[in-house]
C-alpha positions as CSV (number, residue, x, y, z in Angstrom):
1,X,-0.9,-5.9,8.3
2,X,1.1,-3.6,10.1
3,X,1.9,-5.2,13.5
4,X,3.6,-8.4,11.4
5,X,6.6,-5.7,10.9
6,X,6.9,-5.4,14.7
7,X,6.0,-9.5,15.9
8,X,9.5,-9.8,13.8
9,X,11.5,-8.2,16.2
10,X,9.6,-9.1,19.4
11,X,12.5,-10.1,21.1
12,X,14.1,-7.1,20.7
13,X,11.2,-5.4,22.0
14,X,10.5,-7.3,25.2
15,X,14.1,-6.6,26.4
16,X,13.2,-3.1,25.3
17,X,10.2,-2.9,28.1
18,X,12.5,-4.6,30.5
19,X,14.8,-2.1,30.5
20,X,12.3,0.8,30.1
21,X,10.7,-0.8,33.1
22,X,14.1,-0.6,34.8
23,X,15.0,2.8,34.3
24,X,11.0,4.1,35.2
25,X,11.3,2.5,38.5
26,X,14.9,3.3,39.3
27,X,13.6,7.0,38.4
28,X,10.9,6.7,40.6
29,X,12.8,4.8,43.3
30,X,15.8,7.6,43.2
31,X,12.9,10.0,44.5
32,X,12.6,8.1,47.3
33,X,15.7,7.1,48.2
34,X,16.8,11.4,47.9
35,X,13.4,11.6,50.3
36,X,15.1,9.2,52.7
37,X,18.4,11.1,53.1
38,X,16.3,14.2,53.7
39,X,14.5,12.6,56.3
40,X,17.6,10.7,57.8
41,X,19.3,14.1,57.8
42,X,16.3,15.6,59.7
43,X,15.4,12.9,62.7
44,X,19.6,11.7,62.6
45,X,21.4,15.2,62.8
46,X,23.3,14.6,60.0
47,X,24.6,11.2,60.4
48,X,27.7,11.3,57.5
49,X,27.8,7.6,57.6
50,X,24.2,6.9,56.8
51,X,23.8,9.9,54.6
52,X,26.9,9.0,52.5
53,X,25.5,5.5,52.2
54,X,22.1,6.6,50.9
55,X,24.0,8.8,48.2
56,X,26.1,5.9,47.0
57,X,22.4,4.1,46.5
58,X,21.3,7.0,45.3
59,X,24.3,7.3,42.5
60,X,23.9,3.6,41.6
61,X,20.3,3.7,40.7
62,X,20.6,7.0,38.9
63,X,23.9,5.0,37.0
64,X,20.9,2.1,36.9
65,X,18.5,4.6,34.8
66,X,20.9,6.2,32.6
67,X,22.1,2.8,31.3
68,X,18.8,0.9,30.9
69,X,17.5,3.9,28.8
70,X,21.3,4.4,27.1
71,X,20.6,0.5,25.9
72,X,16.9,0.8,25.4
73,X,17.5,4.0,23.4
74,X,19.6,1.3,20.9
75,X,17.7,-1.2,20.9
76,X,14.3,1.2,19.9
77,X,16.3,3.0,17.3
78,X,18.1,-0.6,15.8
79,X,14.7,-1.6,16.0
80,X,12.8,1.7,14.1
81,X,15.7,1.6,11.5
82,X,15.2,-2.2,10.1
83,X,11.1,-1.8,10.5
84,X,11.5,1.5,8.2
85,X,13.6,-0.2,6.2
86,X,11.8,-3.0,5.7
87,X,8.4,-1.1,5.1
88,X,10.4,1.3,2.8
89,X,11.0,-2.3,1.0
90,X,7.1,-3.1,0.8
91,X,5.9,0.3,-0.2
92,X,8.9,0.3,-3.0
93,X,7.9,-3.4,-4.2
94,X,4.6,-2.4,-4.1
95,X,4.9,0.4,-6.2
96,X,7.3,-1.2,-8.5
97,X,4.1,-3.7,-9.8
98,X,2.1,-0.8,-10.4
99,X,1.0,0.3,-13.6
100,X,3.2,2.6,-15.2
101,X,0.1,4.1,-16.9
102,X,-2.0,4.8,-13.3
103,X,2.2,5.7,-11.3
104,X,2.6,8.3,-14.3
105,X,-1.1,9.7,-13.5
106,X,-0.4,10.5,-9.8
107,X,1.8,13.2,-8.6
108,X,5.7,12.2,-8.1
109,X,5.5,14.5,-4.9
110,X,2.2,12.9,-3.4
111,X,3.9,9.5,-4.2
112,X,7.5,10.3,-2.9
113,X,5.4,11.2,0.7
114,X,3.2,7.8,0.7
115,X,6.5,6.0,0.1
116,X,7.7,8.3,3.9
117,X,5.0,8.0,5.8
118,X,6.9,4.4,7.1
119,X,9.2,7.0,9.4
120,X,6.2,8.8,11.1
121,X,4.2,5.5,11.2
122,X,7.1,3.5,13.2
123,X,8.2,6.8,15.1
124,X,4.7,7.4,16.3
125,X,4.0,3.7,17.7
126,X,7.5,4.1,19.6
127,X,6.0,7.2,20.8
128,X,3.1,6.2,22.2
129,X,5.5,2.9,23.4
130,X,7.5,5.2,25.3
131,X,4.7,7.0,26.5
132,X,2.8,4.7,28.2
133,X,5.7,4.1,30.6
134,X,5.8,7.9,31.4
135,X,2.5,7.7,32.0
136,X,2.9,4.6,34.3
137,X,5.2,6.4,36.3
138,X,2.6,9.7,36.5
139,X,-0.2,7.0,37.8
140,X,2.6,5.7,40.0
141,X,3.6,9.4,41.6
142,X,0.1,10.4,41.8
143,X,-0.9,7.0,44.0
144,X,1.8,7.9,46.0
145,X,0.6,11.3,46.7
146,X,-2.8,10.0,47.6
147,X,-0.6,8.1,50.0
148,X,0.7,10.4,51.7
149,X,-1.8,13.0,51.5
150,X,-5.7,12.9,49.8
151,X,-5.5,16.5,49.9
152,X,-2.3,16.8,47.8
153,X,-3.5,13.9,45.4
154,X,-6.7,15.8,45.1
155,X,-4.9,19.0,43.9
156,X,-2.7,17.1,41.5
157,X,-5.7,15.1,40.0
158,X,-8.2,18.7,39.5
159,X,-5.1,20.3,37.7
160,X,-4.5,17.3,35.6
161,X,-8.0,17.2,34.5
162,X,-7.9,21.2,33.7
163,X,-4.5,20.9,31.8
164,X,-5.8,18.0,29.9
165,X,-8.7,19.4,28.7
166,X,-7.2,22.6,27.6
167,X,-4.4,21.3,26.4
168,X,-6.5,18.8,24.0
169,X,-8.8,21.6,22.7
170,X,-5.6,23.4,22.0
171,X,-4.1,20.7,20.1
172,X,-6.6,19.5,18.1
173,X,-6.6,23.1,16.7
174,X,-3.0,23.2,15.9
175,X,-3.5,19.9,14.5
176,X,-5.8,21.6,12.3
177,X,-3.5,24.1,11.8
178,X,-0.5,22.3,11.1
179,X,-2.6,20.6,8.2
180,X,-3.8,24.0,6.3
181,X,-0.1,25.2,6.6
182,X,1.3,21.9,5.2
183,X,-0.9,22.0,2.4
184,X,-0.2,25.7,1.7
185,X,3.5,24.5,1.8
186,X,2.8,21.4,-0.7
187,X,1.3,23.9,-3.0
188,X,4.1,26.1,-3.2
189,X,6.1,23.6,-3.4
190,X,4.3,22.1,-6.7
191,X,4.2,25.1,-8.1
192,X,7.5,25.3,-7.9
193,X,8.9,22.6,-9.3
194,X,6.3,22.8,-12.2
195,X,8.4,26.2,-12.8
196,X,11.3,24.8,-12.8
197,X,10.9,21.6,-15.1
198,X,9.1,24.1,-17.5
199,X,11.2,26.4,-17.8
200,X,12.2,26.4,-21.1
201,X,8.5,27.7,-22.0
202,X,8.5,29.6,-18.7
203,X,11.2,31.9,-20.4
204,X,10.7,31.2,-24.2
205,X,7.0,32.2,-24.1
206,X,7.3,35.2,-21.4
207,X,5.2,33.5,-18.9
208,X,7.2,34.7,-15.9
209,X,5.4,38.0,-15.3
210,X,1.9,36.1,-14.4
211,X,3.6,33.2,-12.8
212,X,5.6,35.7,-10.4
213,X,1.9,36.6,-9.2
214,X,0.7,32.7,-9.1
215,X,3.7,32.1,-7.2
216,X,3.6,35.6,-4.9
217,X,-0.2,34.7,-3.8
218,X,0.8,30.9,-2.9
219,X,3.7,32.4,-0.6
220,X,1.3,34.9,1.2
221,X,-1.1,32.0,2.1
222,X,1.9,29.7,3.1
223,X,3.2,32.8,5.0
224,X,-0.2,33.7,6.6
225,X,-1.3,30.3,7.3
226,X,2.7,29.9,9.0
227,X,1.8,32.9,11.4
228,X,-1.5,31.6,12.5
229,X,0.1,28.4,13.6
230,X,3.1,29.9,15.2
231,X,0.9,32.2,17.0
232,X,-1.6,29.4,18.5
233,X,1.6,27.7,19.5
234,X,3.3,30.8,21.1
235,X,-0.2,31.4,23.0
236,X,-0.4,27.9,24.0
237,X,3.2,27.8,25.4
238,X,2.2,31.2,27.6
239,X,-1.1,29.7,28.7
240,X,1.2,26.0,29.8
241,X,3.8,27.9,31.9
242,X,1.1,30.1,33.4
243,X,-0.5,27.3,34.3
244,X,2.0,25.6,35.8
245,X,3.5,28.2,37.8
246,X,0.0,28.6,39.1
247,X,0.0,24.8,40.0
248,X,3.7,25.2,42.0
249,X,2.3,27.9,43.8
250,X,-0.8,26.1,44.4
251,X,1.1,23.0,45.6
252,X,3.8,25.2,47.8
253,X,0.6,27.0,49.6
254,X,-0.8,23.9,50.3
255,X,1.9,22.1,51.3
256,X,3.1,24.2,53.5
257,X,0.4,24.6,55.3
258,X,0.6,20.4,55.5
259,X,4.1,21.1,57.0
260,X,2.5,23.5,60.0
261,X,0.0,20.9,60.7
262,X,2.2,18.2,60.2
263,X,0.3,16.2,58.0
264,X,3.1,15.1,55.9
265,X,7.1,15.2,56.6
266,X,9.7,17.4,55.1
267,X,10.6,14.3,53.4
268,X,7.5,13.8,51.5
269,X,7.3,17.3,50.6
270,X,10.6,17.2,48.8
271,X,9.3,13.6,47.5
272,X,6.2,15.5,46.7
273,X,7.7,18.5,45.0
274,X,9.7,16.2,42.5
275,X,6.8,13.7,41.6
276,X,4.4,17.0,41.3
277,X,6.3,17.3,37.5
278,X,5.2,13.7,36.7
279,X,2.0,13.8,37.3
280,X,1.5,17.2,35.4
281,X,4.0,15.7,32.7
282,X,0.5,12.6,32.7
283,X,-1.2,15.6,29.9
284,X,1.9,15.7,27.7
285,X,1.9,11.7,27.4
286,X,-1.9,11.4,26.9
287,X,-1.6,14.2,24.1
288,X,1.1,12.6,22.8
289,X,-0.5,9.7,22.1
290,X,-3.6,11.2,21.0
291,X,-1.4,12.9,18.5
292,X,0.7,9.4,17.4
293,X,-2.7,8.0,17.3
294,X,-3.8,10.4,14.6
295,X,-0.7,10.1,13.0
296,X,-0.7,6.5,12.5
297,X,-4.3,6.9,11.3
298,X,-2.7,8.9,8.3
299,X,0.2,7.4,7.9
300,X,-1.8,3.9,7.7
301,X,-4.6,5.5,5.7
302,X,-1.4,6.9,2.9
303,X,0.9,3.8,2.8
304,X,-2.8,1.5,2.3
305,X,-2.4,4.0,-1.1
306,X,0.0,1.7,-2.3
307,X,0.0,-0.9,-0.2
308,X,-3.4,-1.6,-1.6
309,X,-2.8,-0.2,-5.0
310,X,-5.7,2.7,-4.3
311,X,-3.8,5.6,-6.1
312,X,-2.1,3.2,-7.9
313,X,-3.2,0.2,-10.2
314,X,-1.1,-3.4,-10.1
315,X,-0.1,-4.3,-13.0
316,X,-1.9,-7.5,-14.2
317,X,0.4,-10.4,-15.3
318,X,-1.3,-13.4,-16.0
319,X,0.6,-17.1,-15.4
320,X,1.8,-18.9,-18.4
321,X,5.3,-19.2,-18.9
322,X,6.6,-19.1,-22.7
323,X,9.9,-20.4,-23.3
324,X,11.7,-20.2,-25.9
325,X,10.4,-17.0,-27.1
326,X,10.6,-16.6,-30.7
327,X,9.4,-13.3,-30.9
328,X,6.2,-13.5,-33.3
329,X,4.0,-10.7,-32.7
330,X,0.3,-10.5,-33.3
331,X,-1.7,-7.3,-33.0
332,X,-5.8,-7.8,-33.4
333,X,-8.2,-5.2,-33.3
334,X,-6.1,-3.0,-31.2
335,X,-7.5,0.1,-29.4
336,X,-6.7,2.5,-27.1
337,X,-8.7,5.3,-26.1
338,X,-7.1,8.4,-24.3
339,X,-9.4,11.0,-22.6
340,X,-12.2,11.0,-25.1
341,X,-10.3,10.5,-28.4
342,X,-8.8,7.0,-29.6
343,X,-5.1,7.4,-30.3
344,X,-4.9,4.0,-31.6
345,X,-8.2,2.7,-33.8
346,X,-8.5,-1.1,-34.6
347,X,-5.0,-1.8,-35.6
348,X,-4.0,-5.2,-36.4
349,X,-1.0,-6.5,-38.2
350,X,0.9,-9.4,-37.8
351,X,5.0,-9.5,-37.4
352,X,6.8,-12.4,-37.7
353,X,10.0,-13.0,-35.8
354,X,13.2,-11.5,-37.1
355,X,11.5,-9.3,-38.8
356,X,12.4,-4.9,-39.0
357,X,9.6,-2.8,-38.7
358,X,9.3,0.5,-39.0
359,X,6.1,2.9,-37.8
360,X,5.9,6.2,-39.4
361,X,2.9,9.2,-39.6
362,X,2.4,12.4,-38.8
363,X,2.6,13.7,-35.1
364,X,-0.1,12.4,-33.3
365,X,-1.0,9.8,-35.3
366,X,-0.2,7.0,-32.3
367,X,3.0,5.5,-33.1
368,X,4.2,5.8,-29.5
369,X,1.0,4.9,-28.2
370,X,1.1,1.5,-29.8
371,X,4.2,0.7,-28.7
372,X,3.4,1.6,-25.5
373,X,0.3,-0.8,-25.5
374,X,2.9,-3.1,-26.9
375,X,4.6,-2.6,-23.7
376,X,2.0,-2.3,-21.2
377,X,3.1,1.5,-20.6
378,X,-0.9,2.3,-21.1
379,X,-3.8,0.0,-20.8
380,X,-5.6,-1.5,-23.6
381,X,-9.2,-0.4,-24.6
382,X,-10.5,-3.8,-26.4
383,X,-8.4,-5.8,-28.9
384,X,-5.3,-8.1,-28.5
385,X,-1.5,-8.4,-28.6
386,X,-0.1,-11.9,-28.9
387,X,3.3,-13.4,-28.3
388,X,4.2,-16.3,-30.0
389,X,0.3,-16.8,-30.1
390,X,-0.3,-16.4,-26.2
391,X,-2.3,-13.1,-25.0
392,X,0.6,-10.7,-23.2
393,X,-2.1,-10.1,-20.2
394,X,-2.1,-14.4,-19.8
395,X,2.1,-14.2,-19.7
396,X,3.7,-14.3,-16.3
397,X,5.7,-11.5,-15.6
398,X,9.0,-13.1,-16.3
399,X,8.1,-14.5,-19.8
400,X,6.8,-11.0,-20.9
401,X,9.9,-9.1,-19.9
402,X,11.7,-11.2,-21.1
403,X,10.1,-11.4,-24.8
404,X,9.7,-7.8,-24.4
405,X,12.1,-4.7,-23.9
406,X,11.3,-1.0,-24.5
407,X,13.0,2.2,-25.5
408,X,11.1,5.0,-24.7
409,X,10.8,8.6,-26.7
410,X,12.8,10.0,-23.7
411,X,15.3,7.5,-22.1
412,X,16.2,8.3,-18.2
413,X,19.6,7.9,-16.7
414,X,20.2,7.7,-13.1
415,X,22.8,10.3,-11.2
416,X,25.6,7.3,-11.6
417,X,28.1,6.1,-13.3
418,X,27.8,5.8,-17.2
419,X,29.0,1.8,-16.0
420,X,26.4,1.3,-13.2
421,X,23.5,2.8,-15.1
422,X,24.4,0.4,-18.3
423,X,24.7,-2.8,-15.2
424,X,21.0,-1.8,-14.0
425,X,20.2,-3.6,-17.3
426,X,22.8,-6.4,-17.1
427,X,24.4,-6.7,-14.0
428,X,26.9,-9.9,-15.1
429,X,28.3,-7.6,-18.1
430,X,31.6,-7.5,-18.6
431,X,33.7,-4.2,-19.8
432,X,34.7,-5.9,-22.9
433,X,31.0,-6.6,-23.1
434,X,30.0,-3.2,-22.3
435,X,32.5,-1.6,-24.5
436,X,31.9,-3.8,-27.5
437,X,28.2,-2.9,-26.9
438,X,28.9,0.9,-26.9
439,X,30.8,0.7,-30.4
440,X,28.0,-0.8,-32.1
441,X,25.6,2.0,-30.6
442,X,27.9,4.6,-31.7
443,X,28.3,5.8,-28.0
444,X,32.3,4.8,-27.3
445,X,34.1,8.2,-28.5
446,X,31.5,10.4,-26.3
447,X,31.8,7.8,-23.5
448,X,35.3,8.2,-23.4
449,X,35.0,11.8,-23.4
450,X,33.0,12.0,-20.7
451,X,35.7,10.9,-18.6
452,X,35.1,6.6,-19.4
453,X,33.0,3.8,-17.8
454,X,33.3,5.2,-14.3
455,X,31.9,8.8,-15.3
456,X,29.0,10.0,-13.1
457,X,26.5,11.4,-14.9
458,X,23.0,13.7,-14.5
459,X,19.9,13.0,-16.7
460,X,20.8,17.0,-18.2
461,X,24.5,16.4,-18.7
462,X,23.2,14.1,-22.1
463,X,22.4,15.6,-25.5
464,X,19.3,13.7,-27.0
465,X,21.9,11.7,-29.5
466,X,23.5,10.6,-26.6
467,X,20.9,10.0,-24.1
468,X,20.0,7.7,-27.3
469,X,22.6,5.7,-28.0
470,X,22.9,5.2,-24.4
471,X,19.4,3.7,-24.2
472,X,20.4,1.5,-27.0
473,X,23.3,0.3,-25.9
474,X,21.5,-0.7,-22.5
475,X,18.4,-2.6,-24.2
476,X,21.6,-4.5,-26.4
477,X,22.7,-5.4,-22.9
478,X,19.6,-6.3,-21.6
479,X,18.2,-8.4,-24.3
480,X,14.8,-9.5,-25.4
481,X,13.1,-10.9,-28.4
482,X,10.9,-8.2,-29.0
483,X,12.9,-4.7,-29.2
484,X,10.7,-1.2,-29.4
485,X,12.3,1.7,-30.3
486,X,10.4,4.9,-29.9
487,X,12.3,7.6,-32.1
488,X,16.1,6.2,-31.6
489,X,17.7,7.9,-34.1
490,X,16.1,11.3,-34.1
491,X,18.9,13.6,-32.3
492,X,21.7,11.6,-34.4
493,X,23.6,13.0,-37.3
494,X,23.2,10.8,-40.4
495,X,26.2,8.9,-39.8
496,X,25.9,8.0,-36.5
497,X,22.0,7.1,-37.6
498,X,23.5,4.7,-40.6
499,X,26.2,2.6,-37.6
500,X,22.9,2.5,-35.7
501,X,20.2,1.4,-38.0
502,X,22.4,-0.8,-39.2
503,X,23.0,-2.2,-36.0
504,X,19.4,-2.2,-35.4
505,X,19.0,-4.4,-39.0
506,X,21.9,-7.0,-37.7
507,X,20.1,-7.8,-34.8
508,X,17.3,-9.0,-36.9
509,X,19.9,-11.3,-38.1
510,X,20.1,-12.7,-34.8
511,X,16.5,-13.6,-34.7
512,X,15.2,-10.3,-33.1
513,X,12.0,-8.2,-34.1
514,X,12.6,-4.7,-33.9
515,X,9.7,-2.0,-34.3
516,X,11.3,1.4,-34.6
517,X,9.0,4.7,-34.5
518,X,10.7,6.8,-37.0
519,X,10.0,10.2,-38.8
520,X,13.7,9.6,-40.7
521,X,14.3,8.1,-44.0
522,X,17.5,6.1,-43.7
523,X,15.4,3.4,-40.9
524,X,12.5,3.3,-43.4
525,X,14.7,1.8,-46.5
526,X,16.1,-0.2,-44.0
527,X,13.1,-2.3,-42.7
528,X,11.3,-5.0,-44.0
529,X,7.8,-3.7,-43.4
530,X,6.7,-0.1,-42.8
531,X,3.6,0.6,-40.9
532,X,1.9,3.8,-41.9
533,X,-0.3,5.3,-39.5
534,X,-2.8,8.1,-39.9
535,X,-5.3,9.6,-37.4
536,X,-4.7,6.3,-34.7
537,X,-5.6,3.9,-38.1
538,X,-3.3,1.6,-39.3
539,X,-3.4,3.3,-43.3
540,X,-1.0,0.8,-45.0
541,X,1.8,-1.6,-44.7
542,X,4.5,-2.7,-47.2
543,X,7.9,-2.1,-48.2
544,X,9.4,1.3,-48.6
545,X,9.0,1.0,-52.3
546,X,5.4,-0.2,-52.8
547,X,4.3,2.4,-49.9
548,X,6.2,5.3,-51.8
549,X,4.9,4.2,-55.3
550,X,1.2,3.5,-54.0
551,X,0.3,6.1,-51.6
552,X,0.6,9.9,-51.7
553,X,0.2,10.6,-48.3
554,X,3.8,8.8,-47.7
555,X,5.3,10.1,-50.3
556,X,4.5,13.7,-49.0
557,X,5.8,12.8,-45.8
558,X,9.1,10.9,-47.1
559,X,9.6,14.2,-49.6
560,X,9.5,16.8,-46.2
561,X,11.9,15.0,-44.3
């Protein structure tokens, strides 16, 4: 799945390995070339001429390097950029045809890092891409030391082998490490932020004192955990330059006495002594890529989360189109079953189009629930819901959203303008649209207010009433046959809830069905049909009259209110 993102730009990528190849080899070649100008110094007695001709060679294959990884460096990160992008794309798609049921189930956090794991998967396969070239030009240095000396190429390979191991027992512990101090990070983290969003009932109910401890013992493992993998990295780094000051010394010993013997030249020494580096530097590639390797194993393993919907579900459309939508709405035997109780029991009711209904009972009783089965905000437990007579899990996804829109209990509003967050629903409205929309929601004086159209706003810098009549003036934009409304009027004073219900009751005029959740009494006069609901069961239906008249229950619960 994964290498399709990269066959898109391969292209790009061969002329990347040319010009990776390039600079390698004109590093590798610069070596020599500085080895030749010792040795022409040496046997020529300083021949200027020739000297000041192997330095101009010398300064236009260095230039030669420099360039082919300056452009190489561009093309890799051009490159990186458009694959995260475009995996950033998938994972967002993907996730966008979940469930909302299964996405609101799983942690936000452990979500938001699935969606990021497309930067360390790309930036560890460019890794181990770059890599491999260092380690070509290790394999290349250390052939050449065999070359010019078994001895030396003998020394080179025995320390290699002794670094590497080390260095990969070593690293496999930080690894491990590195994980136990992440997670103790995550968890403070979590706990944090499940402070902070309840923190009304954080300082309301007291709860700071015992949280301060909850929070203090997370810190101490993060902490802890923290100093144990600083300290195995500080160790390791004393152990590395140990080591390697032990292999310069080893290789200055030797090669010296090489030099008596003459063995090799003053020239390869000094060729020697520079390519000694890239052959020790052979351990950090291989470790590298061991470590990209795991990396991409996770990275893989968390983006197949969503990419094969295992954390989260897809949400199941089926294919028949319906058009025109009229807007009937069928409800047979509905259930739905949360944890071990079912907060909606056998409901069935029928609603024809253009018709206002209003759901009322008790707290608890699963209003909101059935609309958001209506909605496909929680999955069904057995029964039916029918659109203009077709089953909403046989509707394509189109034809559903388009018979259907949704007002939740608690509307969300982007950190945007009051204008762009209306256009997310209706991106071809007009301002006199959008104006003439927020009149008949009641929202026009508070919008200008706020400073107009072009106001940013925060999800906290709305009152309830107007995070509502926002949300209503956005599902008037966006449309739909079938409009839910999940407790719309609550946080409005009674006028602004009479211009709204009776905005609400127009649009029924216009062929809309409307279902409004409401524990208020001006929507219930207003609607045609008023559910009653009662323990999950649908108790009665009727008019506002015969329900008042005929049932105690309702009249108790009018009476309070």
């Amino acid at each position: 799945r994964y290498a399709g993102y990269f066959r898109k730009h391969t292209n790009t990528i061969i002329w990347t390995t040319v010009l990776i190849a390039i600079a390698r080899a004109c590093e590798f070649a610069s070596t020599q070339i500085l080895s030749a100008v010792v040795d022409s110094a040496i046997d020529l007695n300083f021949d200027y001429k020739i000297i000041f001709s192997f330095a101009i060679i010398l300064l236009i294959v260095e230039l030669a390097c420099q360039v082919s990884d300056w452009g190489s460096g561009r093309f890799i990160n051009k490159t990186k950029s458009n694959i995260i992008r475009q995996i950033h794309w998938d994972l967002g798609r993907k996730l966008s045809d979940a469930s909302p049921q299964t996405v609101n189930e799983n942690s936000v956090v452990a979500l938001l890092e699935e969606m990021r794991e497309g930067n360390n998967f790309v930036n560890s396969v460019f890794d181990i891409y770059n890599e491999i070239f260092k380690i070509l030009l290790g394999v290349a240095a250390l052939i050449y030391s065999a070359i010019c000396s078994w001895k030396i190429a003998v020394m080179f390979l025995f320390f290699f082998i002794a670094v590497l191991a080390l260095q990969k027992r070593i690293i496999f512990k930080l690894v491990q490490k590195r994980k136990e101090a992440s997670s103790a990070s995550d968890q403070t983290k979590q706990l944090l932020i499940e402070i902070l969003e309840g923190f009304t009932d954080v300082k309301s109910l007291h709860l700071a004192p015992n949280l301060k401890e909850y929070f203090s013992n997370s810190l101490d493992k993060e902490l802890t955990l923290g100093i144990n993998y600083a300290n195995i990295s500080t160790n390791n780094s004393l152990i590395s330059r140990s080591i390697f000051s032990l292999y310069t010394v080893t290789f200055l010993i030797l090669s010296s006495w090489l030099l008596v013997t003459k063995e090799i030249s003053y020239a390869t020494f000094v060729a020697l002594f520079i390519y000694k580096g890239k052959v020790l530097n052979l351990v950090d590639s291989v470790l590298k890529i061991i470590g990209s390797k795991i990396q991409i194993k996770v990275s893989t393993t968390r983006m197949d989360a969503v990419m094969e919907y295992k954390d989260v579900q897809k949400e199941n459309f089926g294919t028949k189109k319906l058009y025109p939508i009229t807007g009937n709405l069928s409800i047979k035997n509905l259930s739905v079953v949360r944890g071990n109780q079912k907060a909606v029991d056998n409901v069935s009711v029928d609603i024809p189009a253009g018709t206002f209904v209003a759901i009322v009972g008790s707290t608890g009783c699963g209003k909101s629930t059935l609309l958001n089965a209506i909605s496909k905000q929680v999955d069904i437990s057995s029964g039916s819901i029918l659109v203009d007579g077709i089953n909403i899990s046989e509707l394509d996804g189109w034809s559903y959203r388009k018979a259907i829109a949704h007002v939740p209990q608690f509307p969300y509003f982007f950190t945007m303008s009051i204008k762009e967050n209306l256009l997310l629903a209706n991106s071809k409205a007009t301002d006199d649209r959008i104006k003439e929309v927020l009149e008949l929601c009641s929202a026009k004086e508070f919008v200008e207010e706020k400073g107009g159209l072009d106001a940013v706003i925060t999800p906290d810098q709305l009152s309830g009433g107007q995070q509502q009549r926002l949300a209503l003036a956005r599902i008037a934009l966006r449309g739909g046959k079938i409009l839910l409304l999940d407790e719309t009027t609550s946080a409005l004073d009674n006028k602004s809830q009479d211009a709204v219900t009776t905005t609400i009751r127009n649009a029924t005029n216009g062929g809309h069905t409307v279902i409004l959740v409401s524990h208020r009494i001006a929507p219930m006069r207003k609607a045609d049909i008023i559910l009653y609901m009662n323990n999950g069961k649908l108790v009665a239906s009727g008019t506002f009259d015969e329900l008042y008249s005929e049932y105690p229950e309702f009249r108790e619960l009018v009476d309070l209110n």
